[in-house]
N, C-alpha and C positions, 0 to 999 in steps of 0.2 A: 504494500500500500504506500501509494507518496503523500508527501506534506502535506498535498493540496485537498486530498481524499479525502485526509482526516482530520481536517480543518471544516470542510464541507457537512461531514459526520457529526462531527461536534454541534456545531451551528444548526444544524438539522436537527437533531436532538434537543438542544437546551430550547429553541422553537414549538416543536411539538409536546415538550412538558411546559411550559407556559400555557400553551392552547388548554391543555388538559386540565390544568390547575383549574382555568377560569369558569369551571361547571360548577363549582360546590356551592353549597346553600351559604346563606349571607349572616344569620344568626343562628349561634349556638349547634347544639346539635338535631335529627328531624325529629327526635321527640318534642324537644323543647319550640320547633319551627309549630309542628301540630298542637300543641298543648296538650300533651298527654303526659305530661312530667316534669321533672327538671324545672328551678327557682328561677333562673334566666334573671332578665332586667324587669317582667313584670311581678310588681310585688302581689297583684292579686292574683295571679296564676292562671290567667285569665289565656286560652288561643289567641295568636301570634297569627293575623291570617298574610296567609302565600299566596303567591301568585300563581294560579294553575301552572304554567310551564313556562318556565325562563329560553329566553332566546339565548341560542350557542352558537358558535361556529359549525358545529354538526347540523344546523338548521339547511344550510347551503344544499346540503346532498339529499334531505328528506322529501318526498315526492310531492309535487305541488297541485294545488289545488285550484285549479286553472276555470272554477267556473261562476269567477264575474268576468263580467264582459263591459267593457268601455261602449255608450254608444253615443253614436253621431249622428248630427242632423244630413239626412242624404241628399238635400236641397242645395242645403248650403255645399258642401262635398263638390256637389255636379256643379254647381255655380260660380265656386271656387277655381274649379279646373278651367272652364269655360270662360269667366272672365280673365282671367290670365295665363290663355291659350299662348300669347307668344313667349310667355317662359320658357324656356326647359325644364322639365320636372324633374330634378334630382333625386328625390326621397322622396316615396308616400308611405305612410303608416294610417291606413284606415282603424285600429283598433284603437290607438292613440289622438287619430284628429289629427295628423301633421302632414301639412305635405310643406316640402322643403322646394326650391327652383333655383335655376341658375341663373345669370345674369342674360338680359333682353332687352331690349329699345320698344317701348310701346308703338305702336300703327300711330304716326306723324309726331313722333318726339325723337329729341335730340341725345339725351341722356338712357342711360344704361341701370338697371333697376333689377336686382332682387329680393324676393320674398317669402316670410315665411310665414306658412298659412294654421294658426289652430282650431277646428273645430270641438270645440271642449262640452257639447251640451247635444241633446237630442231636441230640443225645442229650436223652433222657428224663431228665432228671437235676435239682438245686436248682443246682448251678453255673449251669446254662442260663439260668435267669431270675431278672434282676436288676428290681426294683420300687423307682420312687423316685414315695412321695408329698408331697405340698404341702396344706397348708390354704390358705383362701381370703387369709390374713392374708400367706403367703406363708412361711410357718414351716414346718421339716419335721417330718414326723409321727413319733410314738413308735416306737420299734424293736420294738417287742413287736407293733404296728398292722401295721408292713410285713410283717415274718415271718405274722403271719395269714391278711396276702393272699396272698403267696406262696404259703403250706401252701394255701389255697383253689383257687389256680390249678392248681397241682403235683395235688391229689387230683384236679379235673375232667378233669386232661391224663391221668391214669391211668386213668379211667371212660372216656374216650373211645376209650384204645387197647385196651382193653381191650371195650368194645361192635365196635370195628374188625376186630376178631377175631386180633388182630398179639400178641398176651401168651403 
């Protein structure tokens, strides 16, 4: 074995007994955590209550429970895409609401623009959708610019529900 091995080993080790350590209960011992015993800090002897199950590092590996679901408004979503067709769409994450785009030049402007698009609500509503733009310089854009996009998106997503026959 060379120096480096067992320097590796070592480190790896004193790592993994830290990890280990940091699972035990926080007072006393589990009689005294339950109240089945033992004088502890309560003088009336009274249950100590616990937290049903402490988060650990072993949390990472235990199999997940995948059934909430994020949802999004699908108006805004398709309105989204559509009013800022001449993006390029970098990243969509429908679960999350995000669609990401790359830099564009609007149809008769001069300047270079991207954005990033949240749809965070399942109602038809302006809370729903949050618009963050960027110029190419990496500045962000005038507040009066994002509100226009927004109202742009918001009237498409109401054209759409509204051809949907759902109004």
């Amino acid at each position: 074995m060379t120096f480096k091995s067992v320097v590796k080993l070592t480190i790896l080790g004193v790592a993994l007994g830290a990890l280990v350590s940091c699972g035990g209960l926080r007072r006393g011992s589990d009689a005294d955590s339950y109240g089945q015993g033992g004088s502890g800090a309560d003088p009336t002897n009274r249950a100590i209550p616990v937290q049903e199950r402490e988060t650990t590092i072993w949390d990472i590996f235990r199999k997940d429970n995948s059934d909430v679901t994020v949802k999004v408004n699908k108006y805004i979503w398709a309105a989204s895409l559509e009013v800022l067709d001449f993006l390029p769409v970098e990243s969509v994450d429908p679960f999350s609401g995000v669609i990401v785009t790359g830099f564009g030049t609007p149809p008769g402007g001069g300047r270079s623009y991207r954005a990033t698009i949240l749809v965070r609500d399942p109602a038809l509503d302006a809370r729903s959708l949050h618009v963050a733009l960027q110029t190419r310089g990496g500045r962000a854009v005038s507040d009066s610019t994002v509100r226009a996009v927004e109202d742009a998106i918001l009237a498409r997503a109401r054209q759409l529900r509204i051809r949907d026959g759902r109004f």
